[in-house]
C-alpha positions as a Markdown table, in Angstrom:
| # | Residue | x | y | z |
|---|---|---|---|---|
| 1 | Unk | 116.2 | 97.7 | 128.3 |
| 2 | Unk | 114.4 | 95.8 | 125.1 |
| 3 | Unk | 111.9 | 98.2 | 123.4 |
| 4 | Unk | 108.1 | 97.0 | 124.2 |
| 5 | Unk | 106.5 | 95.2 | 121.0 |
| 6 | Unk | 104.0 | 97.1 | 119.8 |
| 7 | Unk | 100.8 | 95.0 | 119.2 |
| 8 | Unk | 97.7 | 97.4 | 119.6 |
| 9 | Unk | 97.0 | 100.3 | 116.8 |
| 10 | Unk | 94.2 | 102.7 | 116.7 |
| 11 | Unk | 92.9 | 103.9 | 113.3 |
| 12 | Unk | 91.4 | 107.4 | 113.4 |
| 13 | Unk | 89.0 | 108.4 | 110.0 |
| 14 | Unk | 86.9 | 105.3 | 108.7 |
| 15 | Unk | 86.2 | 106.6 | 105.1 |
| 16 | Unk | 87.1 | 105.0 | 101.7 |
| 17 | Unk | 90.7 | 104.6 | 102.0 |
| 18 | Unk | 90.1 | 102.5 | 105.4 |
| 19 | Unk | 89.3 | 99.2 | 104.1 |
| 20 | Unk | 92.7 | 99.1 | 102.8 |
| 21 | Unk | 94.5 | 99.7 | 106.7 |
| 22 | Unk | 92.0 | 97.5 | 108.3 |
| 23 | Unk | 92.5 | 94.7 | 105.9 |
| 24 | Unk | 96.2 | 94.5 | 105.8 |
| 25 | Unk | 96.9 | 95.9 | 109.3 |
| 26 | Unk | 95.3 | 92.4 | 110.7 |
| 27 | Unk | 97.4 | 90.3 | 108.5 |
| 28 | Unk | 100.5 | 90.8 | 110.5 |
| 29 | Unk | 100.6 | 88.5 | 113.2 |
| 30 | Unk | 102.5 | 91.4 | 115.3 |
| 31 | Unk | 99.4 | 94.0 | 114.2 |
| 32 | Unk | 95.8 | 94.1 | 116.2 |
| 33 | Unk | 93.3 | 97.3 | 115.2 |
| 34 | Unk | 92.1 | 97.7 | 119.1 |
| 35 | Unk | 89.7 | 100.5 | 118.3 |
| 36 | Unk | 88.8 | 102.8 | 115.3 |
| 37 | Unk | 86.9 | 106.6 | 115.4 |
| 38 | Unk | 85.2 | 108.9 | 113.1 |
| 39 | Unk | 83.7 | 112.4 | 113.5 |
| 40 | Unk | 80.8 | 110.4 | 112.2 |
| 41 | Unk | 80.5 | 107.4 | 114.5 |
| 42 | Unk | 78.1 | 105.8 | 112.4 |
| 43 | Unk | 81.3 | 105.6 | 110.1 |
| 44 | Unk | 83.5 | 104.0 | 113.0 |
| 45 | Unk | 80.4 | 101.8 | 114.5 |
| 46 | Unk | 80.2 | 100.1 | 111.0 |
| 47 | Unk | 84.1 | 99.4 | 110.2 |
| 48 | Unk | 84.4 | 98.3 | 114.2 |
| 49 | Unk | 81.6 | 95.8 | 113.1 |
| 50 | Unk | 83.1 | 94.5 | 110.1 |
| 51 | Unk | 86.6 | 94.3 | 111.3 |
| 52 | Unk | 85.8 | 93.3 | 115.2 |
| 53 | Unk | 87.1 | 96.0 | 117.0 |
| 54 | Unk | 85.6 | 98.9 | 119.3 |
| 55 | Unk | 84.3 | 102.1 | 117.9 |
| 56 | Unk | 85.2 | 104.7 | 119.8 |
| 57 | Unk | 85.3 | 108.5 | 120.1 |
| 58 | Unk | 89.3 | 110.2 | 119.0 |
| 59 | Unk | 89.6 | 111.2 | 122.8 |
| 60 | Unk | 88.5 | 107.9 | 124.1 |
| 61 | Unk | 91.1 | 106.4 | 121.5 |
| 62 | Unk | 93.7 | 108.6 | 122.2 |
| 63 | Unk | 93.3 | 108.2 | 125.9 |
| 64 | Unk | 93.7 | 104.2 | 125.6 |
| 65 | Unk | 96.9 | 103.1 | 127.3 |
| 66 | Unk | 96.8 | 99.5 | 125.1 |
| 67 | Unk | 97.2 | 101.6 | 122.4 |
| 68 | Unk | 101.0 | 102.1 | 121.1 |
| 69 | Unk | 100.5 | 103.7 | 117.7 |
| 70 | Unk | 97.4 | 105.7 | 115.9 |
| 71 | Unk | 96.9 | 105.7 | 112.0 |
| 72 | Unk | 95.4 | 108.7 | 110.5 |
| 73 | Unk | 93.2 | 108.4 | 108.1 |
| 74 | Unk | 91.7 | 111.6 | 108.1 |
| 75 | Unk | 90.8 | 114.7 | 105.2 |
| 76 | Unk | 94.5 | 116.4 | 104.0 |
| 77 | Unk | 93.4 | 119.7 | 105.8 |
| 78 | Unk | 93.4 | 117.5 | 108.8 |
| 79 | Unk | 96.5 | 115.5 | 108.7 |
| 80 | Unk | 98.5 | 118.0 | 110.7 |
| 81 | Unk | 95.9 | 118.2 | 113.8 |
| 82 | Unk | 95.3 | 114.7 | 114.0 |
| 83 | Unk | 99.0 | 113.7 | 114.3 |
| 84 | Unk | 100.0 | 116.5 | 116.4 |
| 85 | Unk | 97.2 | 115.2 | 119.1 |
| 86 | Unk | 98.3 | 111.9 | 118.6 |
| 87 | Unk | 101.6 | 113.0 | 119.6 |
| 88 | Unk | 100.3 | 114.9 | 122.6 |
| 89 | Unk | 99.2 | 111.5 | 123.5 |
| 90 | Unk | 102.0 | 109.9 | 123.9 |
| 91 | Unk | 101.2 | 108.1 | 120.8 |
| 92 | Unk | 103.3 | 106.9 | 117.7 |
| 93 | Unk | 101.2 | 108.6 | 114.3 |
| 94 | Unk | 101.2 | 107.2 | 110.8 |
| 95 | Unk | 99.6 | 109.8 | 108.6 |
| 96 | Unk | 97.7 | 109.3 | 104.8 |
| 97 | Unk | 99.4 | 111.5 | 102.7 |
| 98 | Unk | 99.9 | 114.1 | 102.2 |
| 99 | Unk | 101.8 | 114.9 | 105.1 |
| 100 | Unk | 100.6 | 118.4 | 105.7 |
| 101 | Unk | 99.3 | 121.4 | 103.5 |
| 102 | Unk | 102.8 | 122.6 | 103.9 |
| 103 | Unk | 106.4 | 122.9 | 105.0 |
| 104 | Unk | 105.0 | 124.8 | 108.4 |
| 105 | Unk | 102.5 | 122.1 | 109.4 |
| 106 | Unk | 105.2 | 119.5 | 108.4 |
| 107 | Unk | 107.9 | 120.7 | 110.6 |
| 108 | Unk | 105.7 | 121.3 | 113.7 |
| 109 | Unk | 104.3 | 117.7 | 113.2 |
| 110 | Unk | 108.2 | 116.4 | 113.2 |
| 111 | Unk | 109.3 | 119.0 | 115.8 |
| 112 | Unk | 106.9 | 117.3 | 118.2 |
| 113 | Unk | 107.5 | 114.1 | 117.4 |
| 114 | Unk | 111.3 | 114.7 | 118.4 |
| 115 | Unk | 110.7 | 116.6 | 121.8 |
| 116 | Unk | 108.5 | 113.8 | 122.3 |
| 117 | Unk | 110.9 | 110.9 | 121.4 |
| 118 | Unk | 108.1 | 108.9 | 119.4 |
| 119 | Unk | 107.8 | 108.5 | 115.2 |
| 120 | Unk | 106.2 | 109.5 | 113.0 |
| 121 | Unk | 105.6 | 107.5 | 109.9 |
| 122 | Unk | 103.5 | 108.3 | 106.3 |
| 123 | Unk | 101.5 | 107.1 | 103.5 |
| 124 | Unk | 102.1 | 105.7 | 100.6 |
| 125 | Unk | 103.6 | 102.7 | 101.3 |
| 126 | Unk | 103.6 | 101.5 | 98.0 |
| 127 | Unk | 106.9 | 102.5 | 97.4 |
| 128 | Unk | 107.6 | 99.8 | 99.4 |
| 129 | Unk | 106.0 | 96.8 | 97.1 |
| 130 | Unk | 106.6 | 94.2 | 94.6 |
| 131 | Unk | 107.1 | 96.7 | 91.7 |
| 132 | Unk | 109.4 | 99.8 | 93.0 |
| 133 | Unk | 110.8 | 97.3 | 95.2 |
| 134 | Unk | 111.8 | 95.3 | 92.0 |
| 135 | Unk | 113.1 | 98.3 | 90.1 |
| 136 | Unk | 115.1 | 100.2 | 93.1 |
| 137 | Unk | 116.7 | 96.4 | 92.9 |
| 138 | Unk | 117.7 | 96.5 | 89.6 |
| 139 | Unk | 118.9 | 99.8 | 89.2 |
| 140 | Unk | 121.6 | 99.1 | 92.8 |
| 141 | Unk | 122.2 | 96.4 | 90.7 |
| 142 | Unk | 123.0 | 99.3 | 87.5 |
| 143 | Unk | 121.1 | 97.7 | 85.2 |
| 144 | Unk | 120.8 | 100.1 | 83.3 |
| 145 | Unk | 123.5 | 102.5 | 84.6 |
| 146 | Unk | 124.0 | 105.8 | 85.6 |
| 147 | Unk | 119.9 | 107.4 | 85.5 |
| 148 | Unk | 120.1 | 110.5 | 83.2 |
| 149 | Unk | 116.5 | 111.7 | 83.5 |
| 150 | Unk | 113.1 | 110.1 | 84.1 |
| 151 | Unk | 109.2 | 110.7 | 82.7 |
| 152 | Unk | 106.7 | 110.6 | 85.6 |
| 153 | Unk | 102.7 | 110.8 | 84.4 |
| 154 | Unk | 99.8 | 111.1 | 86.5 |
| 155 | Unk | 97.2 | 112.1 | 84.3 |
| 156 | Unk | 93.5 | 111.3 | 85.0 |
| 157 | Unk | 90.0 | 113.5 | 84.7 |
| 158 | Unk | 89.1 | 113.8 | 88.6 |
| 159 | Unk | 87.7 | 112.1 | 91.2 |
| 160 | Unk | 84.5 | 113.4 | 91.2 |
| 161 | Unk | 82.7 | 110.6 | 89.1 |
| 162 | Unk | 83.4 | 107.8 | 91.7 |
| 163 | Unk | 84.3 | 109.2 | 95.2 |
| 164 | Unk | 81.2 | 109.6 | 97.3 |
| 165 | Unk | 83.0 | 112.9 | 98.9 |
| 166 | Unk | 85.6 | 114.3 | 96.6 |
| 167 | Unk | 85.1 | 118.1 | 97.6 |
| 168 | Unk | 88.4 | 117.8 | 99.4 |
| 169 | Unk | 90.2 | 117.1 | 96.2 |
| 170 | Unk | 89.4 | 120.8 | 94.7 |
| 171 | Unk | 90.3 | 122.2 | 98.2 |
| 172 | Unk | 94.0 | 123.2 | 100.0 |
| 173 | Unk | 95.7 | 119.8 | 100.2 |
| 174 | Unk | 93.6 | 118.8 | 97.3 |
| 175 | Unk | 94.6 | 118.6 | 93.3 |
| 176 | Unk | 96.5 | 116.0 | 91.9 |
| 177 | Unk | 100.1 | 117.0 | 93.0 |
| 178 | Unk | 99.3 | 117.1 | 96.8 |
| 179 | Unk | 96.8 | 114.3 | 95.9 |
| 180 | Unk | 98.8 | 112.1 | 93.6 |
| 181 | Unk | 102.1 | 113.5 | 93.5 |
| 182 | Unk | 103.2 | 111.8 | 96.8 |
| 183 | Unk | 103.1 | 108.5 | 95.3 |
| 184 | Unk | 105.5 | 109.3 | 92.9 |
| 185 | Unk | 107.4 | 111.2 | 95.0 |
| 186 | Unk | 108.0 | 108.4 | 97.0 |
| 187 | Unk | 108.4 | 106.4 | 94.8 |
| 188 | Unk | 111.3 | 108.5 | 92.7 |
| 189 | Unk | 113.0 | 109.2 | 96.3 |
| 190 | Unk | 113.1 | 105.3 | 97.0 |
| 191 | Unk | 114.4 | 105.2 | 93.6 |
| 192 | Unk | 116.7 | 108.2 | 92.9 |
| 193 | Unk | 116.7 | 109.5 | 96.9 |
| 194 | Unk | 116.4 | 113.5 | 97.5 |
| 195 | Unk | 115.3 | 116.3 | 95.4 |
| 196 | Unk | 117.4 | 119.9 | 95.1 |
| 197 | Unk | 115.7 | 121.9 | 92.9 |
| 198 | Unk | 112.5 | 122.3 | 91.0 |
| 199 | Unk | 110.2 | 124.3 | 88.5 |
| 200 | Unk | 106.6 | 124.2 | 87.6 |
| 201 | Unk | 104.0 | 125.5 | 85.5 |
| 202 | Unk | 100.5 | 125.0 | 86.6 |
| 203 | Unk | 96.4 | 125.9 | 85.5 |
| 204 | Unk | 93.1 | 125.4 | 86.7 |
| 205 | Unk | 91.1 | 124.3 | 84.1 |
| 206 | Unk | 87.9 | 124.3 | 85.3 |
| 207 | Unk | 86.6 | 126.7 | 87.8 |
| 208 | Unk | 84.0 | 124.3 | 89.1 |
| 209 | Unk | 83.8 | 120.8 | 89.0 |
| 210 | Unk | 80.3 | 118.8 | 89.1 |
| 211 | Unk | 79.6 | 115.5 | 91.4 |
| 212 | Unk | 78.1 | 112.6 | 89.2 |
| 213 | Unk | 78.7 | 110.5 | 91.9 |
| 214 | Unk | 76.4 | 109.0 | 94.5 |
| 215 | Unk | 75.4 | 110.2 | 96.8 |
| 216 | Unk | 76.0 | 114.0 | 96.7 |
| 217 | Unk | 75.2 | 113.6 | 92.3 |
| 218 | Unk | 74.6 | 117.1 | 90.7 |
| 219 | Unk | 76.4 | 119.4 | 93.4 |
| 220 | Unk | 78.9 | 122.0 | 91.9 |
| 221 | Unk | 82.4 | 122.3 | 93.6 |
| 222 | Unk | 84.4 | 125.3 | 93.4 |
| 223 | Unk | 88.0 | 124.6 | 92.4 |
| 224 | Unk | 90.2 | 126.5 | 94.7 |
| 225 | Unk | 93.5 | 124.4 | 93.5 |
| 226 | Unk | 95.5 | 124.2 | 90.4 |
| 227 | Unk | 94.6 | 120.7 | 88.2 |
| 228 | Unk | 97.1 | 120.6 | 85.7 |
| 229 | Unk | 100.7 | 121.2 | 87.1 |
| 230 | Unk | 103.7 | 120.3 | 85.0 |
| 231 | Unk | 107.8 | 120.4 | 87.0 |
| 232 | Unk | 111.3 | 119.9 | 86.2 |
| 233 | Unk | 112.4 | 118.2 | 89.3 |
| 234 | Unk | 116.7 | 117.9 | 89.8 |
| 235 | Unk | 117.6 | 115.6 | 92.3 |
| 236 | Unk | 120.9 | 115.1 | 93.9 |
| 237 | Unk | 122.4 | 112.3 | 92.1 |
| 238 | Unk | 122.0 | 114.4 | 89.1 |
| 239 | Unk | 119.1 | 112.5 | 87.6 |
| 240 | Unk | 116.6 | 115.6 | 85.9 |
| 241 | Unk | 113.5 | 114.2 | 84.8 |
| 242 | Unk | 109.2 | 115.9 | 84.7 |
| 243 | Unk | 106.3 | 115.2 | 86.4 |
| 244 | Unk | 102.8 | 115.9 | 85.3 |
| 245 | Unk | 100.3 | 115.6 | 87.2 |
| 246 | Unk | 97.0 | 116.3 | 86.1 |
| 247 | Unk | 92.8 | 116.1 | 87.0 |
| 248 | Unk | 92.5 | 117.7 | 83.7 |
| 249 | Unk | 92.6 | 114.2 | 81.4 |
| 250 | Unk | 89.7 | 112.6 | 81.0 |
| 251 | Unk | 89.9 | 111.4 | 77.5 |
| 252 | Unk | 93.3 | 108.9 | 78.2 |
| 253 | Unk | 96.8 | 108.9 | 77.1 |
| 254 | Unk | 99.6 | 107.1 | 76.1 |
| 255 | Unk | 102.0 | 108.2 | 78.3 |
| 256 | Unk | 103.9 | 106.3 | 80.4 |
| 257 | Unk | 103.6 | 105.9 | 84.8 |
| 258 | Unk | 106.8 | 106.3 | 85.0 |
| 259 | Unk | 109.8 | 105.8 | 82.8 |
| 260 | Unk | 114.0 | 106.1 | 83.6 |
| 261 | Unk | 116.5 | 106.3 | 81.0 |
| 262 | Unk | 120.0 | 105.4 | 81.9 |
| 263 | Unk | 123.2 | 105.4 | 80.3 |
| 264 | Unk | 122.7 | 101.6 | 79.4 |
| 265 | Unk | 119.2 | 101.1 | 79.6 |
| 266 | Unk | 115.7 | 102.3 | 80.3 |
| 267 | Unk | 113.2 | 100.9 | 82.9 |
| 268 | Unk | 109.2 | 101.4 | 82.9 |
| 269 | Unk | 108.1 | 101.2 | 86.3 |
| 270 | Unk | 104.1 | 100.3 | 87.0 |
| 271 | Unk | 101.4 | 103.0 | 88.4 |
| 272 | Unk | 103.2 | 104.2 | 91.8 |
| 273 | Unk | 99.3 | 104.2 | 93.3 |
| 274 | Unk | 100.0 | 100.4 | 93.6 |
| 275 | Unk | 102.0 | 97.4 | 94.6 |
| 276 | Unk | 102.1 | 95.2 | 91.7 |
| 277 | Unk | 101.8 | 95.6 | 87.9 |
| 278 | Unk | 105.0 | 94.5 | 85.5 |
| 279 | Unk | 108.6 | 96.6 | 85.5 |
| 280 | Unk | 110.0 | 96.2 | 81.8 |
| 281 | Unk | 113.6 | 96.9 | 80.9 |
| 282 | Unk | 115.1 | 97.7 | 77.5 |
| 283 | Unk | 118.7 | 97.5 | 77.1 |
| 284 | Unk | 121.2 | 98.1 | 74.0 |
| 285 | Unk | 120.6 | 94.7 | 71.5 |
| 286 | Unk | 117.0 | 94.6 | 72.8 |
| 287 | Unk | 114.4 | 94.1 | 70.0 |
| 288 | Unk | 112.0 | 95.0 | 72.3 |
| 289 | Unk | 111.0 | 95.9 | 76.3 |
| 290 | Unk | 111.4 | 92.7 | 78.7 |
| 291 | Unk | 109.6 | 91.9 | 81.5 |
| 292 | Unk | 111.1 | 91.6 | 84.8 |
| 293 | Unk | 109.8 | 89.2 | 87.5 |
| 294 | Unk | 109.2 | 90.4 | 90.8 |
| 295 | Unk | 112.2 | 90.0 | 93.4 |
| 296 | Unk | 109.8 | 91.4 | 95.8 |
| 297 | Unk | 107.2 | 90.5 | 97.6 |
| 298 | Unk | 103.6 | 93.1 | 98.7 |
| 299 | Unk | 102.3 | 92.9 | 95.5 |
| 300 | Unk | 98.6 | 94.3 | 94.9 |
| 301 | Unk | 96.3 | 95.0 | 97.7 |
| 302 | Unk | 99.1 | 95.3 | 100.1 |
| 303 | Unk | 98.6 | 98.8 | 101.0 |
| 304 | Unk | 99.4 | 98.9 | 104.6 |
| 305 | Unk | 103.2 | 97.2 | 104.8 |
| 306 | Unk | 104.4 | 100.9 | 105.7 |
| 307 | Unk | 102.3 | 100.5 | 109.0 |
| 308 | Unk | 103.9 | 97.2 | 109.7 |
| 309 | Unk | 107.2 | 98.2 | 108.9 |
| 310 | Unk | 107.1 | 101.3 | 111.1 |
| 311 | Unk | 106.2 | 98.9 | 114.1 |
| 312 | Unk | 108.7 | 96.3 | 112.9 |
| 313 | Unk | 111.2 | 99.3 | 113.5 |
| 314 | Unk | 110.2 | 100.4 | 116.6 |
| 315 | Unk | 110.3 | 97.1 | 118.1 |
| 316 | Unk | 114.0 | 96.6 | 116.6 |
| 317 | Unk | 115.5 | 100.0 | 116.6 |
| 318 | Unk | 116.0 | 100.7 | 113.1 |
| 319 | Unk | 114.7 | 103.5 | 110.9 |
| 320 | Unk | 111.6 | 103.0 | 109.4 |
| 321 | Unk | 110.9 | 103.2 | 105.4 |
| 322 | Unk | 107.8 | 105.7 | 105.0 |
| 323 | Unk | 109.0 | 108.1 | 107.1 |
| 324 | Unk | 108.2 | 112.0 | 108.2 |
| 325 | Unk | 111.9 | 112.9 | 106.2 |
| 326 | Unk | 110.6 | 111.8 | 102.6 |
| 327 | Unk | 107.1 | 112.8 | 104.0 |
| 328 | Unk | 108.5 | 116.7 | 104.7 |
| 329 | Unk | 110.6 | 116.6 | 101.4 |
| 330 | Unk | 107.8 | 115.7 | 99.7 |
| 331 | Unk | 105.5 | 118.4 | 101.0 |
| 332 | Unk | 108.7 | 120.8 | 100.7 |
| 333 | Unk | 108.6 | 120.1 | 96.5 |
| 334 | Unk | 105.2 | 119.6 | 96.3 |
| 335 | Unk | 104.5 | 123.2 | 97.7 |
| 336 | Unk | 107.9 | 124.5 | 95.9 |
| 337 | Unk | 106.7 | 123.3 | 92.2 |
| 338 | Unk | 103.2 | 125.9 | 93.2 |
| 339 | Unk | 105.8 | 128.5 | 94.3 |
| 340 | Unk | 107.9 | 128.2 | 90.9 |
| 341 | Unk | 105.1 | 128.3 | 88.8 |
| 342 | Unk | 103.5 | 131.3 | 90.8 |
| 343 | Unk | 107.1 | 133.2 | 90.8 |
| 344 | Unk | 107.8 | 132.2 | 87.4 |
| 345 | Unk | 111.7 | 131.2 | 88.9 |
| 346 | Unk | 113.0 | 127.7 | 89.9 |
| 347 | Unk | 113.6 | 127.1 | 93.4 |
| 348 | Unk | 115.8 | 125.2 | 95.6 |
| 349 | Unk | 114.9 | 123.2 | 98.3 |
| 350 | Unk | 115.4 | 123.9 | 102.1 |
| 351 | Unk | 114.7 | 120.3 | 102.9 |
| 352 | Unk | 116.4 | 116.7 | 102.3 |
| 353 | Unk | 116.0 | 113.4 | 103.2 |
| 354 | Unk | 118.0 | 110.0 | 103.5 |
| 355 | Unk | 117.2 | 107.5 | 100.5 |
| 356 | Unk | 115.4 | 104.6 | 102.6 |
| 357 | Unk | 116.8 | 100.9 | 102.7 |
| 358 | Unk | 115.6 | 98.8 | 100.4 |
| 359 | Unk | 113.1 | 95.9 | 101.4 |
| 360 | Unk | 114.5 | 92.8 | 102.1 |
| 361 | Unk | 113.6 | 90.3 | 99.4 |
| 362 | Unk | 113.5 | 86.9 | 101.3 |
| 363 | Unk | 111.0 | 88.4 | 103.9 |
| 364 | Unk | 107.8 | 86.6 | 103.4 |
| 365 | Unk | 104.7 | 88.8 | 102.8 |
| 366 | Unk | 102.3 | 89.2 | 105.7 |
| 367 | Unk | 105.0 | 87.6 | 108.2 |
| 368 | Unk | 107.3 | 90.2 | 108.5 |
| 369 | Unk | 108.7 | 93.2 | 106.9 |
């Protein structure tokens, strides 16, 4: 029996982050949003406007037969309820990151995916565009040979002086490793594949953070989360490399996204919080970094290929890319580098996961994945 194509998706959280799902979800031909819902309807009624499709509330969306697959675009603390009733629905779930708050949620999310035979599939995708694409290319290719360690930076001064709600940020689920660190995360895994051991130091800064943005300017936030967390992550190839991650930068730096040095070579690879921007090589006789071009395609604003290729999967039988494996590992050394730094000790993982497939370079973007 040939697996049904999936054509109808329901989005679930209409907040900043949606623009991006509803704009590239309708680019694929094999993609249609049917229906979107919001605790706050207003927020669904105006997205369903904008992007032609029904607002509805989550039970009415979760009850709709048409509907194959659900995308959740809800708060972190959320993540974990949302898919599991998406689930209970009978209903494929693609998450935002991160994943869950921790390795418990996690599980039970992919527990009840299994006994229920569907997927589940999560965010960030953008492990799977132009730029990591692009690098993951040339180092199959061992361009610059074996990796020895790597340099990963996320280092910003908050979210509070743009996002219109960033409480959540400063909350469980919040900070910049379970914030940001999943894009890099990814993005080493699709690189460098699973993590085996880590270590971590962490501080919060500031015990309270101000709003300057609109409209909630001038509210104080209590910080409940670490902002500055510096690990030591080992992986299984044997690649040993850091990762900062910090809310506590607001003055700049010079310090690379992220960086690989290999036994013949070292490779800069762009901000992992996007699809495009240049990867540079610098190999022995270089005089200086060089550019590579993209052997990819998904370059910036193509948030949203991770949807496609889950459905893309489905329909054809093959495991998809942003998965719940790298989506558990990643909450399993997300929550073990707050452990290590908490125990003062290094700890290894419980979890693993397979190194996706790379992208296939002659696909044509928005076609097909």
């Amino acid at each position: 029996m040939s697996t049904p194509t999936i054509t109808q998706i329901g989005i679930i959280g209409c907040g900043s982050i949606s623009k991006a799902y509803f704009t590239a979800c309708n680019r694929f031909p094999f993609l249609h949003v049917k229906a979107c819902a919001d605790l706050v309807h207003a927020a669904a009624e105006a997205k369903a406007k904008e992007y032609n499709c029904a607002a509805v509330g989550i039970d009415a969306l979760l009850a709709d037969p048409a509907i194959a697959l659900v995308v959740n675009l809800t708060i972190p603390v959320a993540h974990a309820e949302i898919d599991l009733r998406i689930l209970a629905a009978g209903k494929h779930a693609y998450s935002e990151k991160p994943f869950a708050l921790n390795r418990t949620e996690g599980a039970a999310v992919v527990a009840a995916a299994v006994a229920k035979g569907l997927r589940v599939g999560c965010a960030p995708d953008t492990c799977l565009g132009a730029a990591i694409q692009t690098a993951r290319a040339l180092l199959d290719e061992g361009a610059i040979g074996k990796v020895v360690g790597f340099s990963g930076n996320m280092l910003c001064g908050g979210h509070e002086s743009w996002h219109p709600s960033p409480e959540f940020y400063y909350q469980p689920g919040g900070g910049p490793m379970f914030d940001m660190g999943p894009y890099y995360l990814h993005a080493l895994i699709t690189l460098l594949g699973p993590v085996t051991r880590v270590t971590g130091v962490t501080r919060t800064t500031h015990p309270t953070r101000t709003i300057t943005s609109r409209p909630k300017h001038g509210k104080v936030v209590t910080v409940e989360v670490p902002t500055h967390l510096v690990s030591i992550l080992e992986f299984a190839c044997g690649t040993v490399g850091t990762l900062t991650t910090s809310f506590d930068i607001p003055h700049g730096n010079t310090l690379p996204n992220l960086e690989l040095w290999g036994t013949n070579g070292s490779l800069q690879v762009p901000d992992p919080n996007g699809t495009g921007g240049p990867v540079r090589i610098r190999r022995a006789g270089d005089k200086d970094w060089v550019e590579r071009n993209h052997t990819h395609p998904y370059r910036e604003g193509s948030r949203g290929v991770g949807v496609a290729d889950m459905v893309d999967a489905i329909n054809t039988g093959r495991p998809h890319r942003a998965n719940d494996g790298i989506a558990l590992h990643a909450v399993d050394i997300m929550q073990a580098i707050h452990e290590a730094s908490d125990t003062g000790r290094a700890v290894t993982l419980t979890s693993t996961c397979k190194q996706p497939r790379p992208m296939d370079p002659s696909k044509q973007e928005w076609v097909e994945v």
